[in-house]
VOGUVO-482256 format. One record per atom (N, C-alpha, C): atom name; z, y, x. Coordinates in Angstrom, 3 decimals. Layout:
# VOGUVO-482256
(node CA, (Z, Y, X))
...
# end
This chain:
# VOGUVO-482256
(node N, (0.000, -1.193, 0.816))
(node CA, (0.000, 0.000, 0.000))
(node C, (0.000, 1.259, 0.862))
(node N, (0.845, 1.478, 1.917))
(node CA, (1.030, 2.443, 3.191))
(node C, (-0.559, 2.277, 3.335))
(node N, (-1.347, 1.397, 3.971))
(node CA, (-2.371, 1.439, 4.408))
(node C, (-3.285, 1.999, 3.806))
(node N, (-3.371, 2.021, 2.534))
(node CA, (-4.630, 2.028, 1.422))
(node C, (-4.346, 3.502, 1.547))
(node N, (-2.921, 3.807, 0.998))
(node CA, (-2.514, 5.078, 0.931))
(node C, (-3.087, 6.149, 1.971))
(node N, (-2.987, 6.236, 2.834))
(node CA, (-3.441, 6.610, 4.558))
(node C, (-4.709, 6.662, 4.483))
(node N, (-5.323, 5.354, 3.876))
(node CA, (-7.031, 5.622, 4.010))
(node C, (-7.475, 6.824, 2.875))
(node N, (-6.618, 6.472, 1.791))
(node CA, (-7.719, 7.489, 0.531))
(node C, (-6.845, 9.176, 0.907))
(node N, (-5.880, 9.481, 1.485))
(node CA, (-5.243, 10.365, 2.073))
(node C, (-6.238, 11.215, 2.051))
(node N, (-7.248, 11.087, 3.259))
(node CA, (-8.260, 12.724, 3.281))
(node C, (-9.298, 12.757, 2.742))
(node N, (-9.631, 11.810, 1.772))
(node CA, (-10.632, 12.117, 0.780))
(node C, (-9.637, 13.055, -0.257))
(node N, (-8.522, 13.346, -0.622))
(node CA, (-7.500, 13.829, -1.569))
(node C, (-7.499, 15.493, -1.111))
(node N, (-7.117, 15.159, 0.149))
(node CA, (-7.012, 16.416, 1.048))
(node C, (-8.651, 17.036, 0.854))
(node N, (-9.696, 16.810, 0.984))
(node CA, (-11.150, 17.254, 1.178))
(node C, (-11.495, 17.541, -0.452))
(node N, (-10.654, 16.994, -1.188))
(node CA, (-10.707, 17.583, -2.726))
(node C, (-10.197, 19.030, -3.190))
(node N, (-8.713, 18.814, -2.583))
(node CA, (-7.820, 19.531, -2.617))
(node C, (-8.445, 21.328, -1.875))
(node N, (-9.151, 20.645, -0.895))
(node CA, (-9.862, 22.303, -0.293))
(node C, (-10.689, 22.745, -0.977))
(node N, (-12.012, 21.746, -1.050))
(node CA, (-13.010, 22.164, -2.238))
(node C, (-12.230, 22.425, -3.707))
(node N, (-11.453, 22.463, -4.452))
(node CA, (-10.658, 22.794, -5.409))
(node C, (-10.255, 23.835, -5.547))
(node N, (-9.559, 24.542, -4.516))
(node CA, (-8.763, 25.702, -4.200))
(node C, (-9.808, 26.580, -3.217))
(node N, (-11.087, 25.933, -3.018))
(node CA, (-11.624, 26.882, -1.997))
(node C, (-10.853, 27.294, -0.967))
(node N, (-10.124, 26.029, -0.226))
(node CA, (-8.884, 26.489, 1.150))
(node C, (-10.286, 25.947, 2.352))
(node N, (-9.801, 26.267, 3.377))
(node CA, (-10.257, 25.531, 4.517))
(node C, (-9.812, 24.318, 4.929))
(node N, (-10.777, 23.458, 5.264))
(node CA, (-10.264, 22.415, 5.522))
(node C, (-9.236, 21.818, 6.501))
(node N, (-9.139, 22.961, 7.135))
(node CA, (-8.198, 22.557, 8.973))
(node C, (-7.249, 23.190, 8.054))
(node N, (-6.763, 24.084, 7.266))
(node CA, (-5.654, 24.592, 6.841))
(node C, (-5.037, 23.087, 5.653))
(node N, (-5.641, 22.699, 4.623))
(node CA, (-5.218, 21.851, 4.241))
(node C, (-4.883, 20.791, 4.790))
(node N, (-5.489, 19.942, 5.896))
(node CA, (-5.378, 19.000, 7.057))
(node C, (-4.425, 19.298, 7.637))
(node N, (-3.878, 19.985, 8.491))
(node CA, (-2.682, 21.073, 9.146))
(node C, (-1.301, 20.889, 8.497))
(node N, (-1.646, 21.385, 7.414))
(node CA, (-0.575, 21.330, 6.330))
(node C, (-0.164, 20.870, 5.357))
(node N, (-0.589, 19.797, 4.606))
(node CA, (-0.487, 19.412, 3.310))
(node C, (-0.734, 17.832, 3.722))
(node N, (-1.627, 17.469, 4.312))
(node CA, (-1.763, 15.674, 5.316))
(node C, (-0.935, 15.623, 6.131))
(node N, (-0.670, 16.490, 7.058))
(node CA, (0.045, 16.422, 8.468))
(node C, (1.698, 16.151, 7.373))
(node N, (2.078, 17.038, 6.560))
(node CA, (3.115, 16.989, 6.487))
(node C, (3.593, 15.548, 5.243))
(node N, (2.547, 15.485, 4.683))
(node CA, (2.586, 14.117, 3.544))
(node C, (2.939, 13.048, 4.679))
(node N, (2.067, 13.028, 5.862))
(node CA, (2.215, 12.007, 6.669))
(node C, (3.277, 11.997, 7.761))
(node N, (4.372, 13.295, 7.201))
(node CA, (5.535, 13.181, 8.196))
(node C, (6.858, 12.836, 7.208))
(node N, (6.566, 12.822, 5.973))
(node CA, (7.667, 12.203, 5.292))
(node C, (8.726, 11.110, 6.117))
(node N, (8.036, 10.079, 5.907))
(node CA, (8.881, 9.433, 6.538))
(node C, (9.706, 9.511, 8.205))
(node N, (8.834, 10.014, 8.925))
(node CA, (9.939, 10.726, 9.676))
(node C, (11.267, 11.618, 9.321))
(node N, (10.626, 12.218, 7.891))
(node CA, (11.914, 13.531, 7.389))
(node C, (12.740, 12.030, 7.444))
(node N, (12.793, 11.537, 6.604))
(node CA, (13.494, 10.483, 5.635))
(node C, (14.303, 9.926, 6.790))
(node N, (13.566, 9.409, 8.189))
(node CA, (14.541, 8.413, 9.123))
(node C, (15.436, 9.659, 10.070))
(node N, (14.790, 10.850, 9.920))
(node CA, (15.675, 11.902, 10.694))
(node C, (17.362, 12.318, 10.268))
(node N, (16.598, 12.568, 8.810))
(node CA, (17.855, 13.133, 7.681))
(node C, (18.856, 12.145, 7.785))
(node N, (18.388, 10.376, 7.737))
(node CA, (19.459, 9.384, 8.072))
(node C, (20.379, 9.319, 9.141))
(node N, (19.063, 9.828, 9.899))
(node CA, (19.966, 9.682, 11.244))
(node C, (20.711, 10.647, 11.058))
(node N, (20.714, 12.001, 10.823))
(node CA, (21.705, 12.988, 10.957))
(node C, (23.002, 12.811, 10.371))
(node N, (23.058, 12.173, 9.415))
(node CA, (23.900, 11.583, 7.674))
(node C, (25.149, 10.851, 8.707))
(node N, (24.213, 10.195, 9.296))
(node CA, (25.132, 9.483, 10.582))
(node C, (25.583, 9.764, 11.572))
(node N, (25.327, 11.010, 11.804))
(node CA, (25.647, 11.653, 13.290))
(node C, (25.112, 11.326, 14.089))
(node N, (24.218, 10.621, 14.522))
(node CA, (23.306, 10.486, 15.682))
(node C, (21.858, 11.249, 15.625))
(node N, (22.482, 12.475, 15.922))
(node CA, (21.300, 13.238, 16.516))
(node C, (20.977, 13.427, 17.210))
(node N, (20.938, 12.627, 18.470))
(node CA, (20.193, 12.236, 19.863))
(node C, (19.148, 11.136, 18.761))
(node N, (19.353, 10.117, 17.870))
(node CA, (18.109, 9.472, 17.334))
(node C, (17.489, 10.478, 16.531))
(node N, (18.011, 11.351, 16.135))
(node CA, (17.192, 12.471, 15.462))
(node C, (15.944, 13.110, 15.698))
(node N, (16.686, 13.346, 16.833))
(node CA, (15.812, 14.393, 17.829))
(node C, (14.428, 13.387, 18.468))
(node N, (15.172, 12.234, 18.967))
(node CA, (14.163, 11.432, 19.551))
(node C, (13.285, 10.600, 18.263))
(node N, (13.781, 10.677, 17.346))
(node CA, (12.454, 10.289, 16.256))
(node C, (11.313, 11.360, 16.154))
(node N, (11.906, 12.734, 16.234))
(node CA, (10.583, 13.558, 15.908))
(node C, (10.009, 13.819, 17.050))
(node N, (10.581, 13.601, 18.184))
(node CA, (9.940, 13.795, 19.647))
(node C, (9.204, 12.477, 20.207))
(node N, (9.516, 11.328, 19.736))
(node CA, (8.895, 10.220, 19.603))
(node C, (7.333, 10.163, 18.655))
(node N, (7.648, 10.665, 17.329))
(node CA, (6.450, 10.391, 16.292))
(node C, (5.324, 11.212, 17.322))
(node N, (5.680, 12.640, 17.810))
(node CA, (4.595, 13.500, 18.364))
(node C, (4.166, 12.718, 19.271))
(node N, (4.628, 12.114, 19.663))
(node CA, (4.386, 11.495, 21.448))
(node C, (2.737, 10.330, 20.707))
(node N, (3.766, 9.560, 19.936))
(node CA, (2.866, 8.329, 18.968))
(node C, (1.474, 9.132, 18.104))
(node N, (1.685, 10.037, 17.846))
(node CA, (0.518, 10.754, 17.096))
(node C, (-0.774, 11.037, 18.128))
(node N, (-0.183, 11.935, 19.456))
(node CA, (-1.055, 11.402, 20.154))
(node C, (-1.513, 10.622, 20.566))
(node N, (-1.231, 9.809, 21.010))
(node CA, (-1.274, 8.128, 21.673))
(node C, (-2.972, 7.784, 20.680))
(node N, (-2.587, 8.042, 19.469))
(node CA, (-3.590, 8.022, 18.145))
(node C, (-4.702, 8.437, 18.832))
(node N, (-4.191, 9.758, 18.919))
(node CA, (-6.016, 10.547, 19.786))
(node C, (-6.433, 9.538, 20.326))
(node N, (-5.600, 9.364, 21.244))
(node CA, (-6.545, 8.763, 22.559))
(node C, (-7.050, 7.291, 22.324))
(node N, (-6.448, 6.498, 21.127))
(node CA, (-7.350, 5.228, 20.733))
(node C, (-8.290, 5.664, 19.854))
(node N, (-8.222, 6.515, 19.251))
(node CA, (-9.159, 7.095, 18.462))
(node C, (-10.780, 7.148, 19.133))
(node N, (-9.741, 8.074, 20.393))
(node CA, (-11.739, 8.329, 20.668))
(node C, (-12.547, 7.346, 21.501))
(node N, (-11.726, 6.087, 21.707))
(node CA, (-12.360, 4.856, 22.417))
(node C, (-13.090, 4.222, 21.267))
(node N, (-12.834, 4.732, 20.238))
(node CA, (-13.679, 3.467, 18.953))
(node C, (-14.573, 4.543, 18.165))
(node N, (-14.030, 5.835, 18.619))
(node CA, (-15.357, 6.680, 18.137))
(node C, (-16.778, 6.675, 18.821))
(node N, (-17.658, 6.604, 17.598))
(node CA, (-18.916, 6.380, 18.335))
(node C, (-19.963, 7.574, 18.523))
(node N, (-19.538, 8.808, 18.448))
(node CA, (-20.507, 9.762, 18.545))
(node C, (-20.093, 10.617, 19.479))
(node N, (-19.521, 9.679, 20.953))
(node CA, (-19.013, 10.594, 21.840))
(node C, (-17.558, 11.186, 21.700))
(node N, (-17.135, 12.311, 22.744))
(node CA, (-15.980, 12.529, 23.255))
(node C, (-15.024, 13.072, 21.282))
(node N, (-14.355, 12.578, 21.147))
(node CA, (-13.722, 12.969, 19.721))
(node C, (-13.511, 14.482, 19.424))
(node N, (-12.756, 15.029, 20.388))
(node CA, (-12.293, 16.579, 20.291))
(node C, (-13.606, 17.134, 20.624))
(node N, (-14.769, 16.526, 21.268))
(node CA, (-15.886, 17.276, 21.003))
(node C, (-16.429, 17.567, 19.116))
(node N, (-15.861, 16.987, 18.941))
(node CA, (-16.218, 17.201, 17.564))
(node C, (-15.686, 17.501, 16.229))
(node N, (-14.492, 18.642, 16.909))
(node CA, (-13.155, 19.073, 16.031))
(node C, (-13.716, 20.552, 16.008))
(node N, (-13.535, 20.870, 14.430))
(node CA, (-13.439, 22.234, 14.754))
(node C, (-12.669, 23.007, 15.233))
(node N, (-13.518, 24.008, 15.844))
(node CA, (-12.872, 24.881, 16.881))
(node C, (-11.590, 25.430, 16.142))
(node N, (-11.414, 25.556, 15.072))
(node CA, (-9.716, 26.379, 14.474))
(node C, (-8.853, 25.757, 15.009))
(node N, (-8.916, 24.542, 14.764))
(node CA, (-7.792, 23.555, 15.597))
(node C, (-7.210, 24.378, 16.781))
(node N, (-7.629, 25.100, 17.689))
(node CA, (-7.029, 25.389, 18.728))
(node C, (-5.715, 26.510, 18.217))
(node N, (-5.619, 26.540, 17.199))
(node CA, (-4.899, 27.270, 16.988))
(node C, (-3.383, 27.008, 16.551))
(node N, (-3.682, 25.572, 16.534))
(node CA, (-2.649, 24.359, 15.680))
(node C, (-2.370, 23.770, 17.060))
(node N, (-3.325, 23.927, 18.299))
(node CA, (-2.554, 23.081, 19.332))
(node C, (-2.240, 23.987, 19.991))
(node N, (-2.516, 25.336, 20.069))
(node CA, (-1.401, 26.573, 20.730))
(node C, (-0.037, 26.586, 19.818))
(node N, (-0.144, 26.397, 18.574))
(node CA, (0.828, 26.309, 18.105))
(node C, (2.292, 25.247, 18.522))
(node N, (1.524, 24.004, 18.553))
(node CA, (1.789, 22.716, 18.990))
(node C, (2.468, 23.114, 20.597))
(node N, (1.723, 23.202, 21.324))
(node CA, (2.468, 23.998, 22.536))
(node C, (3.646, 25.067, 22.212))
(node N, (3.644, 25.718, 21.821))
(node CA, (4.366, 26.708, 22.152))
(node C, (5.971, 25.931, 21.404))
(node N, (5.404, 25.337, 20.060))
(node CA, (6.971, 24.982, 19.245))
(node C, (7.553, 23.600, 20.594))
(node N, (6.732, 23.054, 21.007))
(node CA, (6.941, 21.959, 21.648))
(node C, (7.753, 22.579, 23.178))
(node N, (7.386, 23.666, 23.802))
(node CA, (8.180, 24.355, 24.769))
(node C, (9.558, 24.806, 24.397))
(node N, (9.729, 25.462, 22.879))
(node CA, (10.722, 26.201, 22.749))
(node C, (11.637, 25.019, 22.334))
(node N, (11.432, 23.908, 22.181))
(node CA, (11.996, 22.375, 21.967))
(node C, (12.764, 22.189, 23.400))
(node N, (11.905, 22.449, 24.441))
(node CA, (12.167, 22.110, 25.938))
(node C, (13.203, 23.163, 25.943))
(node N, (13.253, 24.162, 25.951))
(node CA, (13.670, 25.703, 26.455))
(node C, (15.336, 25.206, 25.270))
(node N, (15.289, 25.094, 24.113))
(node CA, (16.785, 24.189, 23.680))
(node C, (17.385, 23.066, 23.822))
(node N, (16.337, 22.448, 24.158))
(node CA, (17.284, 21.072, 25.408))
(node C, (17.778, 21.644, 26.573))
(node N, (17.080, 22.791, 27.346))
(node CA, (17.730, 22.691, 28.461))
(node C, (18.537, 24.224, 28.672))
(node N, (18.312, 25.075, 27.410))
(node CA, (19.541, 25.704, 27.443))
(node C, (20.337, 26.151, 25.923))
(node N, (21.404, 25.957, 26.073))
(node CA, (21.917, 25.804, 24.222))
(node C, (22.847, 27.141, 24.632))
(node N, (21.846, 28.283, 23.746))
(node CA, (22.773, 29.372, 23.255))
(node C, (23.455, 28.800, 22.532))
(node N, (25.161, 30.014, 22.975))
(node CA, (26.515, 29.774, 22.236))
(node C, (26.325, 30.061, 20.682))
(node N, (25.598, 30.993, 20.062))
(node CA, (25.473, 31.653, 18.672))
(node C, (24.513, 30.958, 18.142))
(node N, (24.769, 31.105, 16.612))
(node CA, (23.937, 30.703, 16.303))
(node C, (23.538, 32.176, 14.860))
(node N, (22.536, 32.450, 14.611))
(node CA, (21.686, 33.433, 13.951))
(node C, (22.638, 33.765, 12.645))
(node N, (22.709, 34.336, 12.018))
(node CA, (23.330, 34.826, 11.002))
(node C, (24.301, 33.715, 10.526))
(node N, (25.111, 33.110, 11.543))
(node CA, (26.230, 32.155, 11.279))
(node C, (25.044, 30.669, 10.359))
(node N, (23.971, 30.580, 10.592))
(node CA, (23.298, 29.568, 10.020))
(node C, (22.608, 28.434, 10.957))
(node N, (21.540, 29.296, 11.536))
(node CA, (20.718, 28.254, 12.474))
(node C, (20.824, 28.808, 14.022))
(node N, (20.202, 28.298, 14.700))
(node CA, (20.215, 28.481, 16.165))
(node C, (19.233, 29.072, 15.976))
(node N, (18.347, 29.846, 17.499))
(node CA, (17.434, 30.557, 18.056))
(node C, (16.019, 29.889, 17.931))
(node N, (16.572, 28.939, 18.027))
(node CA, (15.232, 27.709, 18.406))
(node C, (14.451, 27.490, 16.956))
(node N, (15.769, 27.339, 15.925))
(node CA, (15.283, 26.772, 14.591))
(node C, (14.192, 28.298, 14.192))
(node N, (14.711, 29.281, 14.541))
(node CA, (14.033, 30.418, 13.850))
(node C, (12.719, 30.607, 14.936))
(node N, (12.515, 30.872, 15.896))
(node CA, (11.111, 30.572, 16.814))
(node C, (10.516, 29.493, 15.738))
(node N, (10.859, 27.779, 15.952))
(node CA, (9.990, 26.926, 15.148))
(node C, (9.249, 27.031, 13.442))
(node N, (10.879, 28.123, 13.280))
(node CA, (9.852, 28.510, 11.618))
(node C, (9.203, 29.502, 12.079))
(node N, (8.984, 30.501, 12.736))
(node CA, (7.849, 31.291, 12.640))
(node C, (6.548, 30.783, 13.583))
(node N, (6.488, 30.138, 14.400))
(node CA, (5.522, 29.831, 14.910))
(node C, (4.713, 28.987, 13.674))
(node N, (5.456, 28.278, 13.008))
(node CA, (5.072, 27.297, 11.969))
(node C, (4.598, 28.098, 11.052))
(node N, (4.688, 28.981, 10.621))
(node CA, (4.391, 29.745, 9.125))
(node C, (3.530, 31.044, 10.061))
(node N, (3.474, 31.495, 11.097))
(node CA, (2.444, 32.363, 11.394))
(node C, (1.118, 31.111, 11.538))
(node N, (1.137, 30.075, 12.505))
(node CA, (0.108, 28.893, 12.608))
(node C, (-0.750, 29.101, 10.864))
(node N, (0.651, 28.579, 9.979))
(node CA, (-0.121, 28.004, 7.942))
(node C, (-0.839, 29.309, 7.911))
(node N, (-0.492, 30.755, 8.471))
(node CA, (-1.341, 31.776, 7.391))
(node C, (-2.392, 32.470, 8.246))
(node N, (-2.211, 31.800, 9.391))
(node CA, (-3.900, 31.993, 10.367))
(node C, (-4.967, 30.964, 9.734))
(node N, (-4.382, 29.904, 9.749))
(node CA, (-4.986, 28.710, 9.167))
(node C, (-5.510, 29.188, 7.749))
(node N, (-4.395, 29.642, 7.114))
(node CA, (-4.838, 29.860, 5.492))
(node C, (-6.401, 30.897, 5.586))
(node N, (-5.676, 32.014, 6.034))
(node CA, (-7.379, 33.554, 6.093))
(node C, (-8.258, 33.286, 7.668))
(node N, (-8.107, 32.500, 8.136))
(node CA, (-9.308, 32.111, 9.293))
(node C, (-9.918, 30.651, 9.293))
(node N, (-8.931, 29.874, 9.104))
(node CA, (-9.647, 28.580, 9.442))
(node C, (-10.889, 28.345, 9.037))
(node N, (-11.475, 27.645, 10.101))
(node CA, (-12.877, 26.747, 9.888))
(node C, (-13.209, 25.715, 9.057))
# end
């Protein structure tokens, strides 16, 4: 059922743009990427429930690691040549994104301000939402 699910996934998504007249890297980006991170929410939130947020952390730093891994079998069974040769160019905007949240990840592992933001979240959490929500609304009025 996971499987089937996964396959009819971006025919839903390629509806969903033509529907709303969105771009397709913006719906892909955001609305697949994140359908298909559920279950990470789900094993994170557990883990947290439990206090082990060293497995927390290393589930969502794990899935990224595994997502790529994807690329790179991907483009051995693709047959029309190099794969990212054949991404639209908006994407780069989702993997500057991807970089930068993925540094400021590094930059709070290896240094943990004492405060945390209006007695709520840390420094880090607020960088990751805005990099994340400036990324959705480049994506939304530019994407390809």
């Amino acid at each position: 059922m996971v499987i089937g699910s996964g396959m009819w996934l971006p025919f839903v998504g390629e509806d969903i743009a033509a529907l709303y007249n969105w771009h397709a890297s913006f719906v892909g980006t955001l609305f697949i990427a994140g359908a298909t991170s559920l279950p990470e929410l789900a094993v994170t939130l557990a883990a947290m429930r439990l206090g082990a947020l060293d497995m927390a952390i290393a589930n969502l730093l794990g899935s990224n690691l595994f997502n790529l891994v994807i690329l790179a079998v991907d483009d051995v069974f693709y047959p029309h040549g190099p794969l990212l040769a054949h991404v639209a160019g908006s994407h780069v905007v989702s993997v500057m994104s991807a970089l930068m949240m993925t540094g400021a990840v590094i930059v709070g592992l290896l240094y943990r301000p004492p405060g945390r933001v209006f007695r709520t979240v840390g420094w880090i959490s607020v960088v990751l939402l805005s990099v994340y929500v400036l990324n959705a609304y480049v994506l939304f009025r530019f994407g390809g």
